[in-house]
C-alpha positions in Angstrom: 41.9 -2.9 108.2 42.8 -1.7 104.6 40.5 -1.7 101.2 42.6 -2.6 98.1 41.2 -2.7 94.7 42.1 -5.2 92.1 41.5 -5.8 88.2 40.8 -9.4 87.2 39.3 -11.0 84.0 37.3 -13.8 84.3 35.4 -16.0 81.8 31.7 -17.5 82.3 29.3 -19.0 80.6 25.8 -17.6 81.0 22.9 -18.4 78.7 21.4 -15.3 77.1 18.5 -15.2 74.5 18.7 -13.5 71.2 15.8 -11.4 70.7 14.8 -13.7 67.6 15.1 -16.4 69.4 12.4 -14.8 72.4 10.3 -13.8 69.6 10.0 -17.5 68.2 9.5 -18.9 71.4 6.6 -16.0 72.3 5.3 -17.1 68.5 5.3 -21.0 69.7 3.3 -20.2 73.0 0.3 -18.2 71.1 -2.9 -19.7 70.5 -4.5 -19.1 67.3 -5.9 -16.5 67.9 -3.8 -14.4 69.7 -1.5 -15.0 66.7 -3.8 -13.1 64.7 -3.9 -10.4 67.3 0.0 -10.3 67.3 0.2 -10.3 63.6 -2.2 -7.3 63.3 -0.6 -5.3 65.1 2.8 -5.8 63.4 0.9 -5.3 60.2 0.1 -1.7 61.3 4.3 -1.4 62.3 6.0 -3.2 59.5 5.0 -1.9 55.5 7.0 -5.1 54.4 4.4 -7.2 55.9 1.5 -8.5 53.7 -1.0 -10.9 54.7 -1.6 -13.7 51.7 -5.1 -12.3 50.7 -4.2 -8.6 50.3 -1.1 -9.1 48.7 -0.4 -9.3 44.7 -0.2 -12.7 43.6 2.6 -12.5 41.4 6.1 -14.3 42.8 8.2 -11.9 41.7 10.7 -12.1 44.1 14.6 -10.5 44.6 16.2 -13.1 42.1 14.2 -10.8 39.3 16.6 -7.8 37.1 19.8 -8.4 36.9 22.8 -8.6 39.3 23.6 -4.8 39.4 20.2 -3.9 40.6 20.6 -6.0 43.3 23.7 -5.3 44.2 22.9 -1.5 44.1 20.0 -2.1 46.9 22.4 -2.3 49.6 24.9 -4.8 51.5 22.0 -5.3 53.8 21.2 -7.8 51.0 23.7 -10.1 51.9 21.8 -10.6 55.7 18.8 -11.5 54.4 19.4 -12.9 50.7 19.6 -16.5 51.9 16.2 -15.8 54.0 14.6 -14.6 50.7 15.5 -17.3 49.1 14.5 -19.9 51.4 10.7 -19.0 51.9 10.7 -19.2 48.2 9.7 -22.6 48.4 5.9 -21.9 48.9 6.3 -23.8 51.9 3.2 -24.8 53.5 4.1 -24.4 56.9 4.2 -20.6 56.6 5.4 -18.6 54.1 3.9 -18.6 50.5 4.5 -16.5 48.1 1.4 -16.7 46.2 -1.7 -19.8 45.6 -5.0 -19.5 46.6 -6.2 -18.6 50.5 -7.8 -21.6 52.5 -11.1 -21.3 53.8 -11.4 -20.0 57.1 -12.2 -23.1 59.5 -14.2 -20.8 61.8 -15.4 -17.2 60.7 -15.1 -14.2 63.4 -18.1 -12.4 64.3 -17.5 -9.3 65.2 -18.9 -7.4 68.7 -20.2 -5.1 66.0 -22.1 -7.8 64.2 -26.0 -8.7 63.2 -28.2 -9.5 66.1 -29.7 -12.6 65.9 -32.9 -10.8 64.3 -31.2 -8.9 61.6 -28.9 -11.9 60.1 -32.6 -13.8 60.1 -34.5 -11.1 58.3 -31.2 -10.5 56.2 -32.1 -13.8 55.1 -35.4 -13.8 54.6 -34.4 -11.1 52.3 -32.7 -13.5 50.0 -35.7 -14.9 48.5 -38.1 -14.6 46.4 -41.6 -14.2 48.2 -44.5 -12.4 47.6 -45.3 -9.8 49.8 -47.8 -11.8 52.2 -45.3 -14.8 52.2 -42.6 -12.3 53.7 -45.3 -10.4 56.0 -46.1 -13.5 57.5 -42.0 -14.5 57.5 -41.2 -11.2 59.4 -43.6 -11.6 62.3 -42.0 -15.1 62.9 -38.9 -14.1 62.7 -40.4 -11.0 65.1 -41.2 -13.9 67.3 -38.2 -15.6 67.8 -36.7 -15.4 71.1 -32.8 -14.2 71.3 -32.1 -17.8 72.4 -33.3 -18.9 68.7 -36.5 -20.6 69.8 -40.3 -19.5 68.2 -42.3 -18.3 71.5 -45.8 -18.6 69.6 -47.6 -21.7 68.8 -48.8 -21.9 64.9 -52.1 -21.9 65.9 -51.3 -18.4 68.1 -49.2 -17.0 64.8 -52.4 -18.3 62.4 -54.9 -16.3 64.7 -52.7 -13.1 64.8 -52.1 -12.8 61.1 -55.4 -14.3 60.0 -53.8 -16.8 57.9 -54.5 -20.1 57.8 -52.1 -22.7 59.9 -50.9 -24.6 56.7 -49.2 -21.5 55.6 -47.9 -20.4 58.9 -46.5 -24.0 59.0 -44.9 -23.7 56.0 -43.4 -20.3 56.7 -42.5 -21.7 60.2 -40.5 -24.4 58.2 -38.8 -22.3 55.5 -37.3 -20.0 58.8 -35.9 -23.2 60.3 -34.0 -23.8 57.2 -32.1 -20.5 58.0 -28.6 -20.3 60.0 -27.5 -20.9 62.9 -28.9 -24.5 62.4 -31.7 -24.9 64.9 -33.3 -21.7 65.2 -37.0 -20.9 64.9 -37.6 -24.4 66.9 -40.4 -25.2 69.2 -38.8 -27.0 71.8 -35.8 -28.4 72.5 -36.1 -32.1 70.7 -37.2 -30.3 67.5 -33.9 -27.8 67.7 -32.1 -30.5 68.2 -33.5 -32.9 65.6 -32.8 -30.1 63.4 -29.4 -29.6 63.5 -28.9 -33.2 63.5 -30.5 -33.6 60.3 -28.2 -30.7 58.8 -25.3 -32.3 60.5 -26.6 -35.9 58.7 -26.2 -37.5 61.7 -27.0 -41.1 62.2 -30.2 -42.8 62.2 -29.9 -44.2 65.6 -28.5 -40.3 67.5 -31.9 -39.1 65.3 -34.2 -41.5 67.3 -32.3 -41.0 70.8 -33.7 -37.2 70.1 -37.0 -38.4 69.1 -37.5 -40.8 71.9 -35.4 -40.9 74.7 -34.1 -37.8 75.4 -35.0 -37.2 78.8 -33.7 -40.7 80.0 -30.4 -39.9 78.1 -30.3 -36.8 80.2 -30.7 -38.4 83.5 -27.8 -41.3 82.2 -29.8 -44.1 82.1 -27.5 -45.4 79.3 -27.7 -48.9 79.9 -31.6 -49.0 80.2 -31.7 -47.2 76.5 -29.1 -49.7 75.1 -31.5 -52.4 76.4 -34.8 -51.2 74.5 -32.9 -50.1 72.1 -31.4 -53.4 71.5 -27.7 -51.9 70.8 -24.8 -51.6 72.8 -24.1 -49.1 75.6 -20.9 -48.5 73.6 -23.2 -47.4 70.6 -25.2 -45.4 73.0 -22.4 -43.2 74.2 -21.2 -42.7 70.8 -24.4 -41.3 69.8 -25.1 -39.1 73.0 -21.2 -37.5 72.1 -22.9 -36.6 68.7 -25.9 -35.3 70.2 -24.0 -32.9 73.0 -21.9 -31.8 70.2 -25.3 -29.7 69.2 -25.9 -26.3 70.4 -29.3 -26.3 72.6 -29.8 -22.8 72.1 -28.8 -21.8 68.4 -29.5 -18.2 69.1 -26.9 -17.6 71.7 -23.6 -17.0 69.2 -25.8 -13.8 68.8 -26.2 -12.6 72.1 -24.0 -10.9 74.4 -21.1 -9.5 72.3 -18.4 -11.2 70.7 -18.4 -15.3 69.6 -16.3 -17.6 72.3 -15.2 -20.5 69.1 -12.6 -22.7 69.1 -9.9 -23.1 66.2 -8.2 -26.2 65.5 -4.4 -25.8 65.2 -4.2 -29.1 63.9 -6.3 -32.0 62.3 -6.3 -35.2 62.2 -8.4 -37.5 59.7 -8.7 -41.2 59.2 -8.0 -42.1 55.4 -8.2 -46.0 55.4 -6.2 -47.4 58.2 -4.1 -44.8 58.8 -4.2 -40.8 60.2 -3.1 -38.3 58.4 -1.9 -35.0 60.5 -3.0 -32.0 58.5 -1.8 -28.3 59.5 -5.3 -26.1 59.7 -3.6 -23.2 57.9 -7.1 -21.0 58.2 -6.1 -21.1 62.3 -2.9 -18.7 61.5 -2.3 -15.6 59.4 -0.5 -16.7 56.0 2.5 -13.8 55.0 4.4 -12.6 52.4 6.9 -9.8 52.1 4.9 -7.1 49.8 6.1 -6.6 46.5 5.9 -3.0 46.0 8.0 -2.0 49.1 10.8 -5.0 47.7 10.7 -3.1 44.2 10.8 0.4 46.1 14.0 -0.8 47.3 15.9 -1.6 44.7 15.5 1.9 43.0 18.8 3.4 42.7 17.6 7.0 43.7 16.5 5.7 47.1 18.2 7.8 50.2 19.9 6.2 52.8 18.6 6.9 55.1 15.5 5.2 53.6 16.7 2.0 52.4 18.4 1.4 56.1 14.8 2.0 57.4 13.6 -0.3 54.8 16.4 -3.1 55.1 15.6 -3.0 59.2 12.1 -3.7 58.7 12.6 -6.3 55.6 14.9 -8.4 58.2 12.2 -7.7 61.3 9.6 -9.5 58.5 11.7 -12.1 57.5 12.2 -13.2 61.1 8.3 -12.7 62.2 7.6 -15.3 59.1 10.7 -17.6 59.9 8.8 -17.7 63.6 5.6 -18.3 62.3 6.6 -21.3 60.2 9.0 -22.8 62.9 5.8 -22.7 65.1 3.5 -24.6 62.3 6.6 -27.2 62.2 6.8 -27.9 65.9 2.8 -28.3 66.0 2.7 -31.0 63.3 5.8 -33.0 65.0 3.5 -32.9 68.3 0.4 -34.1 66.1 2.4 -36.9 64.1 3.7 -38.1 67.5 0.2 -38.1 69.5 -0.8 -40.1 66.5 1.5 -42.5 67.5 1.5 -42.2 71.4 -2.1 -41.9 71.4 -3.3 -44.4 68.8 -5.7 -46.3 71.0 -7.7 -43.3 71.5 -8.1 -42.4 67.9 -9.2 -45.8 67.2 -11.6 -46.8 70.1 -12.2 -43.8 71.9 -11.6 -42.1 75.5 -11.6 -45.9 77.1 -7.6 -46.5 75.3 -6.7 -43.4 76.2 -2.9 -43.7 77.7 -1.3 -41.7 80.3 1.0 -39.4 78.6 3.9 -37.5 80.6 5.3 -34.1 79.1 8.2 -36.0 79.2 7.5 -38.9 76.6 6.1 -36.2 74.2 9.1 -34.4 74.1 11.5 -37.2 73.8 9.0 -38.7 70.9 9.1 -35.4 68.9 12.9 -34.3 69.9 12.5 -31.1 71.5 13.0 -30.0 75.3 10.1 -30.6 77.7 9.3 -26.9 78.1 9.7 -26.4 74.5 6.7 -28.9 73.7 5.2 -27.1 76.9 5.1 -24.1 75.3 3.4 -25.8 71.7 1.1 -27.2 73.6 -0.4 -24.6 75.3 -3.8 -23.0 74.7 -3.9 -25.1 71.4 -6.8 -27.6 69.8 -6.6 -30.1 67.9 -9.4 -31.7 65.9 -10.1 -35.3 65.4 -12.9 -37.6 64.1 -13.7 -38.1 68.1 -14.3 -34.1 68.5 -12.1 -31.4 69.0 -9.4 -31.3 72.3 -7.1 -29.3 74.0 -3.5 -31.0 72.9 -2.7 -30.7 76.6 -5.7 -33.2 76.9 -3.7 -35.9 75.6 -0.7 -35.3 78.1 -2.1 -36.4 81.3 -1.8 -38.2 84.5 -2.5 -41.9 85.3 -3.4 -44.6 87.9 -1.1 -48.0 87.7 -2.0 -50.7 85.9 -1.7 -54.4 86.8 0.8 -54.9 83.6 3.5 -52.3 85.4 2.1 -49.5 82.7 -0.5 -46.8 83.6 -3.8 -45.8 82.7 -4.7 -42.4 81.7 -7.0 -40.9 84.4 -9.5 -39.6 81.7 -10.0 -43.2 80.8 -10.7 -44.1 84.3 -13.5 -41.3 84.2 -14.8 -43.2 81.5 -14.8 -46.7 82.4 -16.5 -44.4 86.2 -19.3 -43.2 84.4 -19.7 -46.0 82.2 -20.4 -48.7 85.5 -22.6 -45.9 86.9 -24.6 -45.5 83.8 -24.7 -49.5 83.7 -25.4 -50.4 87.6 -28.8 -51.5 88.5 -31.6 -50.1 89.0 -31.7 -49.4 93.2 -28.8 -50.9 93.2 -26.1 -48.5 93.0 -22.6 -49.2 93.4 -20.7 -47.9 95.8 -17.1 -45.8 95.4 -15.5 -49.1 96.8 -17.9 -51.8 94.2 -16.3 -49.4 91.7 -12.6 -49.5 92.8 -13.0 -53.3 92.8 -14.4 -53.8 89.7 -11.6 -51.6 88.0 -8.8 -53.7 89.6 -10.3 -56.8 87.7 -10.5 -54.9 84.7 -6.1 -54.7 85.7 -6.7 -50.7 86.9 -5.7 -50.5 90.7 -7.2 -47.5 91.7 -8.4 -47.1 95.6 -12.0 -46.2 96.5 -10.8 -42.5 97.6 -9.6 -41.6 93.9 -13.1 -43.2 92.9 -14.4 -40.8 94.7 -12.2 -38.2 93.3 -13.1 -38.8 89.9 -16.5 -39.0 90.5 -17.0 -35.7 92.0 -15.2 -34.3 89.3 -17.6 -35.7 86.4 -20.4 -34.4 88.9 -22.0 -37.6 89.5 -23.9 -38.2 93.2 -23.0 -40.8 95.3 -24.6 -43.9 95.9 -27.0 -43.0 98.7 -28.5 -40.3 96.4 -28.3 -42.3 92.8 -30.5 -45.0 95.1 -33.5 -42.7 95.7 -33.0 -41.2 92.1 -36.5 -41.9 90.4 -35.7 -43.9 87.1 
């Protein structure tokens, strides 16, 4: 047997990824805040990297002196000239070269931050009292449990301090007027009347709080809409409002740092219509600094310095190109979910459709694991509440008009029978499949079962001996 060796050219395509092209898909796949986290650490690599609100605000930019000067900074200005010029725009999608910073949509606290205790006495500090009106405001804020309720009675704070309960009351009421909303509450109907009366919630969630709390907990939602007088429709939107409050005010304080959601998108209902807005707060806004762009234009510059400067200037310019290609995508997904999704948006989780990766992707344009990537570990905020935008791409069971139904819908329409069935008379997993198929849902009893293990509801044998 003999071994030869031969020479031979051949041609093949293979796909290969530019490392821009990695870094804006990496970009596109970060949440908010591992954005942030991503952009700080390039802040500390990259001297050509500003964020907005500690950079200059002039927009002096490369098209300032004359044409020598910039022709004397290098022929790396030919690379990244057109880039220059391009996030010129003030584009709100990313780069701006100047205007005023947005309002953070949700501030960081810090590991290191104020203990529930301090912020309240830092607050306390703020006014103007007289010096028995902040003795008396110390030991109830002394007496506040790290979950942000008041452990002692009025009558128990009166007796200790030798006041009389009027004032303690009053005192009492003045520390509930103090942040997080809530806190210094007696029980768990006053915390939460509280913070709906800072939230101006409506009058009808108020009186749920006041008066039927405890048989909103257990689900008895058609029974309230029946004293009530309202629909069980009205009742479930006012029991959303009322879980959207925090039953222990005090815990954003406890136990390091602050687990918050930011929105990378919202959407708000002017008129008829949505409007998809861009939450800028949710990602770092950037601009190239100023004093590193004149630095380099200086004709005495080495060059060995103005190829280290030029490197970094292009790495910046394609970190910001990134960053606004990812703010692009997000509001192509939001203006399409608006469309896709518009039954939600209008009448809640009941229109919710079944929404395959798939249709997204052909509705906004891009590759399925392009919009995959978009999607991922991002929020989006609505007038119904703030979701996961993977929340809207979901699953479905068939429908009797050859569509499908989204299967969070089906929870619904679940737990909206249960809440309505009567009383000893619960249905059963297979009373529930039949009822859905008249609604046009064909669902079998084994996926009703399914679903309602999932939204943690009993079965029928133990809703019967439930005590109403």
């Amino acid at each position: 047997m003999s071994v030869r060796h031969d020479l031979r050219l051949r041609q093949s395509q293979r796909l290969v990824l530019r490392s821009e092209l990695k870094e804006n898909l990496e970009i596109l796949q970060f949440s908010a805040q591992e954005l942030s986290a991503y952009v700080e650490k390039e802040l500390m690599e990259n001297p050509l990297v500003e964020l907005e609100e500690e950079a200059a605000s002039s927009r002096d930019s490369w098209s300032e002196g004359n044409e020598a000067e910039r022709n004397e900074a290098g022929e790396g200005r030919s690379e990244v000239g057109d880039w220059l010029e391009y996030f010129c725009d003030a584009s709100d999608l990313g780069y701006a070269p100047g205007g005023v910073e947005p309002a953070n949509f949700a501030p960081e606290l810090s590991p290191a931050g104020p203990t529930l205790y301090e912020s309240l006495l830092a607050q306390l500090g703020m006014l103007r009292l007289s010096p028995r009106e902040r003795l008396i405001g110390e030991y109830i804020i002394g007496n506040i449990s790290p979950t942000g309720y008041l452990s002692l009675s009025v009558a128990e704070l009166s007796a200790a301090l030798g006041v009389a309960p009027d004032e303690t009351e009053r005192m009492v009421q003045l520390v509930q007027s103090f942040d997080p909303p809530g806190v210094g509450a007696r029980d768990l109907k006053e915390c939460l009347r509280l913070q709906a009366e800072r939230r101006g919630l409506g009058a009808l969630s108020r009186m749920l709080i006041e008066e039927h709390l405890e048989a909103l907990a257990a689900g008895e939602v058609a029974r309230i809409a029946r004293l009530v007088g309202v629909s069980t429709d009205e009742i479930l939107a006012a029991a959303a409002e009322i879980r959207s409050l925090n039953p222990r005010p005090g815990s954003i304080f406890a136990g390091g740092p602050v687990p918050y959601v930011v929105p990378d998108l919202i959407i708000e209902r002017v008129g008829d219509e949505y409007v998809v807005l861009l939450n800028d707060s949710a990602g770092p806004r950037l601009r190239l600094s100023q004093t590193y762009r004149e630095f380099l234009n200086r004709k005495d510059l080495s060059g060995e310095a103005r190829s280290f400067l030029l490197s970094r200037l292009k790495r910046a310019l394609t970190l910001v190109k990134a960053i606004e290609k990812r703010g692009a995508t997000l509001y192509r997904i939001g203006v399409a979910l608006v469309q896709l999704q518009r039954g939600f948006f209008d009448e809640g989780l009941v229109a919710l459709r079944s929404l395959t990766l798939k249709d997204l992707a052909e509705a906004v344009g891009l590759h399925e694991s392009t919009v995959s990537r978009a999607i991922a570990n991002k929020y989006l905020q609505c007038p119904r509440g703030v979701f996961k935008l993977r929340f809207f791409v979901s699953s479905g069971v068939g429908a009797a008009d050859g569509g499908k139904v989204s299967a969070h819908s089906v929870k619904e329409l679940i737990k909206q029978l249960i809440g309505e069935e009567p009383r000893g008379q619960p249905l059963s997993d297979k009373d529930i499949a039949a009822r859905l198929s008249r609604q046009g849902i064909n669902i079998s009893r084994r996926t009703v079962a399914k679903y309602r293990s999932e939204l943690g509801i009993p079965g029928s044998a133990a809703r019967r001996n439930r005590v109403r």
